[in-house]
N, CA, C and O of each residue as an XYZ file, in Angstrom:
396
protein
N       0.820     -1.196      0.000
C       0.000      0.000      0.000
C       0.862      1.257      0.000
O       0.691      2.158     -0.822
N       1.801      1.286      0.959
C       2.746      2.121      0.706
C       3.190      2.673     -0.682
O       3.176      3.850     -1.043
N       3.608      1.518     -1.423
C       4.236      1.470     -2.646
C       2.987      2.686     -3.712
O       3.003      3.731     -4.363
N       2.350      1.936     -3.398
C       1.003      2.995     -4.416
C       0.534      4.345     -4.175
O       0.125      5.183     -4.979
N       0.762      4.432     -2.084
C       0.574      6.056     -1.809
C       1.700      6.761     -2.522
O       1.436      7.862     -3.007
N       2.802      6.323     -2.639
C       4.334      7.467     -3.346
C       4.022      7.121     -4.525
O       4.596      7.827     -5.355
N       3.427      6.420     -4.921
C       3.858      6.688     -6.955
C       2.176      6.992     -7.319
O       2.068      7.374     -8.485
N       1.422      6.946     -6.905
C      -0.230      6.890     -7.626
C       0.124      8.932     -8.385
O      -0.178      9.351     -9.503
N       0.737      9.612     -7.366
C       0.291     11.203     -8.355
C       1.903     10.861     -8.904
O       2.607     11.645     -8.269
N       2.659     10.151     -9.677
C       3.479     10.251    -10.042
C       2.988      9.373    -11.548
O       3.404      9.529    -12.696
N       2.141      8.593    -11.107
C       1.459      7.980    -12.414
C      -0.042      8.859    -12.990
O      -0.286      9.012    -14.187
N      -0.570      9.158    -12.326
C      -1.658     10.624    -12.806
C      -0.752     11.517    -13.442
O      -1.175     12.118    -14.429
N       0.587     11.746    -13.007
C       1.168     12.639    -13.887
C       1.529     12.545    -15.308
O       1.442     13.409    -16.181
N       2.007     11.167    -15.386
C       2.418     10.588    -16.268
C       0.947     10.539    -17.640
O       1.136     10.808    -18.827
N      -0.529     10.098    -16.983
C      -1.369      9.837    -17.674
C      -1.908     10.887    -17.779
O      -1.708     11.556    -18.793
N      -2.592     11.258    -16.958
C      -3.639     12.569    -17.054
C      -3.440     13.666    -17.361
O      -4.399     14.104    -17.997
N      -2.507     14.505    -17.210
C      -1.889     15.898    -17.104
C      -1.220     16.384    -18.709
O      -1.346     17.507    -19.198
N      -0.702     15.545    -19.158
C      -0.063     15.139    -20.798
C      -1.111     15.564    -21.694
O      -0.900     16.596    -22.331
N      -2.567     14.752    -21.911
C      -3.085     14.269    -23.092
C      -4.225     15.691    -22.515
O      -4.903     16.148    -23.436
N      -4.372     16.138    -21.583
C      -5.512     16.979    -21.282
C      -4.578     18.110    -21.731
O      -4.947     18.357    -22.879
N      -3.830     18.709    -21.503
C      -2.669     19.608    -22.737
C      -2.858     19.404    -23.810
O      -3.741     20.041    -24.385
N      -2.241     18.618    -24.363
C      -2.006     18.351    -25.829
C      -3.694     18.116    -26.323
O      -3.877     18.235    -27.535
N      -4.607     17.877    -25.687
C      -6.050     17.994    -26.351
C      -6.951     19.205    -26.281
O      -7.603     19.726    -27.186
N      -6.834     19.565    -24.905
C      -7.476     20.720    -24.902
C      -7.174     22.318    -24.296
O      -7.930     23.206    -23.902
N      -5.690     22.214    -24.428
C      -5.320     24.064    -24.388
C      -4.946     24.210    -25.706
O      -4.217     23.379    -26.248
N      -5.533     25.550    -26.494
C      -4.631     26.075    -27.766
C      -3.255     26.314    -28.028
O      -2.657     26.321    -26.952
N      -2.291     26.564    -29.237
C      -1.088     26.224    -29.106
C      -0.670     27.603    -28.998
O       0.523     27.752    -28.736
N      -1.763     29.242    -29.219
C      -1.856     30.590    -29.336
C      -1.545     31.118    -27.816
O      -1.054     32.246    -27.803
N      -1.751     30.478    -26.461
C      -1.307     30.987    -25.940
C       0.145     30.956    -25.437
O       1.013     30.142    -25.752
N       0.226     31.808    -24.747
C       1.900     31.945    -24.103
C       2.239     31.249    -23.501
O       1.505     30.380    -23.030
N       3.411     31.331    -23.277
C       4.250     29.932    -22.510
C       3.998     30.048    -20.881
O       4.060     29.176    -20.015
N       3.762     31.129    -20.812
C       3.799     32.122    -19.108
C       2.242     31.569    -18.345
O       2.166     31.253    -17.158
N       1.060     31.542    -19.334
C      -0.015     31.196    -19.818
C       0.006     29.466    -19.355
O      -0.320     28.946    -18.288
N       0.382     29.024    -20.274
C       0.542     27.458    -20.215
C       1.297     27.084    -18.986
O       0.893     26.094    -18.377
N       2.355     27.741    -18.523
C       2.810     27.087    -17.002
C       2.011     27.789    -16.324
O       2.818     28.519    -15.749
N       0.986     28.110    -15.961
C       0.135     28.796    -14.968
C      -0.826     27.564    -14.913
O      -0.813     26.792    -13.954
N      -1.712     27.406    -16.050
C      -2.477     26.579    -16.224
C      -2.178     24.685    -15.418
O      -2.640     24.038    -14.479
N      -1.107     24.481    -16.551
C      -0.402     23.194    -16.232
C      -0.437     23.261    -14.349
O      -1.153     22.625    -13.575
N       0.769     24.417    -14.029
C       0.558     23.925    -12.442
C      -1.038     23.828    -11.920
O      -1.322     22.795    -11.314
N      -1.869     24.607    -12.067
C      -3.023     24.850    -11.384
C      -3.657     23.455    -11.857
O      -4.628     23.300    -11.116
N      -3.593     22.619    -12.533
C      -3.770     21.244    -13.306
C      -3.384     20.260    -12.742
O      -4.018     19.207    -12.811
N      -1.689     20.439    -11.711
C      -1.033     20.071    -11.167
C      -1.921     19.512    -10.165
O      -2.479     18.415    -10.152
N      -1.951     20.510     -9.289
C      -2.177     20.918     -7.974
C      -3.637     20.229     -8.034
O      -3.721     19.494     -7.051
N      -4.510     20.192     -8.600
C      -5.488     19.655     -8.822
C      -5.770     18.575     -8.921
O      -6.715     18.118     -8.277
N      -4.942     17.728     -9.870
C      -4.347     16.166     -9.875
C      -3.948     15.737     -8.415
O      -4.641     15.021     -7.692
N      -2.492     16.390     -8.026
C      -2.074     16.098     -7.005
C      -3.265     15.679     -5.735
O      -3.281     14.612     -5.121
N      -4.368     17.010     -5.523
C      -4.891     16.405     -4.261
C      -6.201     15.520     -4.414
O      -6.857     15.087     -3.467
N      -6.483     15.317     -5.792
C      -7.202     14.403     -5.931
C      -6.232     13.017     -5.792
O      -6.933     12.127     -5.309
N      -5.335     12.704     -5.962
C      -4.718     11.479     -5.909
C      -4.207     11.595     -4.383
O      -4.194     10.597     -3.663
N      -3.919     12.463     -4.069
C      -3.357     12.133     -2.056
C      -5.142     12.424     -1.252
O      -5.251     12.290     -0.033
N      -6.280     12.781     -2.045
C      -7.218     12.046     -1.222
C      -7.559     10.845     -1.412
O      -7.851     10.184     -0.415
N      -7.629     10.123     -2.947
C      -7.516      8.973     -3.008
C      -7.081      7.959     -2.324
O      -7.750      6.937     -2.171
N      -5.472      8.201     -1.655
C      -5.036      7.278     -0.996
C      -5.333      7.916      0.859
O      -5.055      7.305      1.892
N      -5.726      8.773      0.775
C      -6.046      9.053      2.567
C      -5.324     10.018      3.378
O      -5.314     10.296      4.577
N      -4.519     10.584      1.987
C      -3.284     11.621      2.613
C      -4.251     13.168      3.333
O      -3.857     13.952      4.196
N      -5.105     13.164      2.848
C      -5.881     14.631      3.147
C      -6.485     14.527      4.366
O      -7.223     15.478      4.625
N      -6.411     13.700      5.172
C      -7.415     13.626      6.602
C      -6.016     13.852      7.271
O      -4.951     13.351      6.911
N      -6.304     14.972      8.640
C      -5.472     15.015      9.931
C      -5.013     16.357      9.539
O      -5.334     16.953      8.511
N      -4.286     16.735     10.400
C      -3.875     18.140     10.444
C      -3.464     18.737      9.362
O      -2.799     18.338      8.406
N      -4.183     20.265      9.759
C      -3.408     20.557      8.280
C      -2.537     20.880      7.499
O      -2.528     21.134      6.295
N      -1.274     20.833      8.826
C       0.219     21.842      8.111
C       0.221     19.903      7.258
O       0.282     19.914      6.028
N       0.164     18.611      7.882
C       0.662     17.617      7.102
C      -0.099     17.650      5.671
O       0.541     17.496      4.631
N      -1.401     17.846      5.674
C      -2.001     18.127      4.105
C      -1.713     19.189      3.461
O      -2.302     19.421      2.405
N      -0.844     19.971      3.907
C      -0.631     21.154      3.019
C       1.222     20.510      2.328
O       1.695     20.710      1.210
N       1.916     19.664      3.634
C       3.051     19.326      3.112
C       2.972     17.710      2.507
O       3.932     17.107      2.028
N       1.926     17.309      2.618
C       1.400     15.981      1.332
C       0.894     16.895     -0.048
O       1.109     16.278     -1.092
N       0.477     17.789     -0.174
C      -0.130     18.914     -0.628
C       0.751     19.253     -1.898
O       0.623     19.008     -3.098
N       1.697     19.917     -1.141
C       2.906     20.149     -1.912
C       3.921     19.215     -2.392
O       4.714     19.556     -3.270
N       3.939     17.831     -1.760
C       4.594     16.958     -2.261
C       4.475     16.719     -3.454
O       5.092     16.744     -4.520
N       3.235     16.407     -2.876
C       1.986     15.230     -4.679
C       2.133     16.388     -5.795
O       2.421     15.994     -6.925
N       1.985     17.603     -5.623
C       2.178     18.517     -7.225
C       2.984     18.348     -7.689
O       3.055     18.162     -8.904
N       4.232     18.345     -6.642
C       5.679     18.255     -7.649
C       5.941     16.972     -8.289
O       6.354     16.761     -9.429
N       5.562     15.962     -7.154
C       5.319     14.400     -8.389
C       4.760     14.850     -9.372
O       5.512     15.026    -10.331
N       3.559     15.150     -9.536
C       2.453     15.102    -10.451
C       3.405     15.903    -11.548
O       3.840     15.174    -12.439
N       3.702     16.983    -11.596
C       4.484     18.090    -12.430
C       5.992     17.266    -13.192
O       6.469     17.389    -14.320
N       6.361     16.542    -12.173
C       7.481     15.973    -12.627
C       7.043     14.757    -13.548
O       7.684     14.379    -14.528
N       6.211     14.365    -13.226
C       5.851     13.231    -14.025
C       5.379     13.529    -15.107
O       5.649     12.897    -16.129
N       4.611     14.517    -15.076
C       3.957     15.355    -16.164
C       5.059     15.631    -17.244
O       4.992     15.200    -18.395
N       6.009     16.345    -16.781
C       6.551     17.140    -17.736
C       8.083     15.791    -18.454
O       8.662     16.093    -19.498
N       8.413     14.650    -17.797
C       8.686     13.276    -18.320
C       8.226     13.066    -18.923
O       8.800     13.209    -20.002
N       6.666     12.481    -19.027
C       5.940     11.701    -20.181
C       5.653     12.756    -21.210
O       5.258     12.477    -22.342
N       5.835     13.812    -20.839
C       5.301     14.925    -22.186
C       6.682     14.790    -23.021
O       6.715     14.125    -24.056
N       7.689     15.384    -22.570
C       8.306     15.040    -22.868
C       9.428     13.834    -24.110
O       9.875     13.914    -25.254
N       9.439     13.019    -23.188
C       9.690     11.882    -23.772
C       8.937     10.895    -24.726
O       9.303     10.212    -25.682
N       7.416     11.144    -23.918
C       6.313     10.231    -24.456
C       5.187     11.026    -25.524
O       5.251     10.880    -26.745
N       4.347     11.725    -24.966
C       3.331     12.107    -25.522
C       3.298     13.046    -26.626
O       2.550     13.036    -27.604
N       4.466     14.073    -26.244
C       4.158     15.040    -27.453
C       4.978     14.145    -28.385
O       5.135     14.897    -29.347
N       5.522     13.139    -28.650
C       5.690     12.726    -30.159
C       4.772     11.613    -30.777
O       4.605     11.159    -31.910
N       4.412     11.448    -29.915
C       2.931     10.081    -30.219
C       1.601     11.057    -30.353
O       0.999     10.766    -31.387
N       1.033     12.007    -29.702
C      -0.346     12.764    -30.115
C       0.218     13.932    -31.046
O      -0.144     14.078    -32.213
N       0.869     14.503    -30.590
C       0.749     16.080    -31.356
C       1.129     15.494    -32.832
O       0.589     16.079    -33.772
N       1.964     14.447    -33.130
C       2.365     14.600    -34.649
C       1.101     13.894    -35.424
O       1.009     14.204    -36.611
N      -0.014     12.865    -34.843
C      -1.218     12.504    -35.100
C      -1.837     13.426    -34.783
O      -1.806     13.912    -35.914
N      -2.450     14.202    -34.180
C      -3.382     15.450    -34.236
C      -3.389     16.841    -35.357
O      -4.272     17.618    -35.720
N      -1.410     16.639    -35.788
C      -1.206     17.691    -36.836
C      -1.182     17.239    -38.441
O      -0.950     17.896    -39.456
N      -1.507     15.893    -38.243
C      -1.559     15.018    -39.396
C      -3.080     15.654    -40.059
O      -3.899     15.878    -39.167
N      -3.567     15.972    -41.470
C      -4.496     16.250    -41.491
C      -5.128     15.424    -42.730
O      -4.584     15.272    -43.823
N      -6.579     14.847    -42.273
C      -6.628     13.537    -43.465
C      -6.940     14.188    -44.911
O      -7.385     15.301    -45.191
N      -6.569     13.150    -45.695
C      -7.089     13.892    -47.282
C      -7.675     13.034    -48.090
O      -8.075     13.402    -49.195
């Protein structure tokens, strides 16, 4: 169980955070724009996956520092699979245009 509380927002990062970018923000806005978004995406992921596993009950300086943990997984993982994985598998099929 352990094993799944440290990696579950490190694998949401990996899945979720990637393809919801690359599908549904435009490519017109700014970069300043897009890391605003992405974190706030983050952070969002993150405490849905540390309530998932039970991290959000008990005091709150510890949910604010499970809080802050899980984004930076989530972000790090995020910005790996984009990276490495996703933007060359969707974006070059999404810019493909049929004829």
């Amino acid at each position: 169980m352990e094993v799944i509380r440290e990696l579950l927002p490190f694998i949401l990062g990996i899945v979720v955070v990637p393809p919801i970018y690359i599908l549904l923000f435009p490519k017109s806005w700014s970069n300043r724009v897009k890391f605003v978004v992405i974190f706030v995406l983050c952070v969002v992921v993150g405490f849905i996956g540390s309530t998932m596993v039970g991290e959000q009950i008990g005091e709150l300086e510890k949910r604010v520092i499970t809080l802050i943990f899980d984004t930076s997984t989530v972000y790090t993982g995020s910005q790996i699979a984009y990276w490495f994985f996703w933007k060359s598998v969707l974006e070059n099929r999404l810019q493909k245009t049929p004829t």
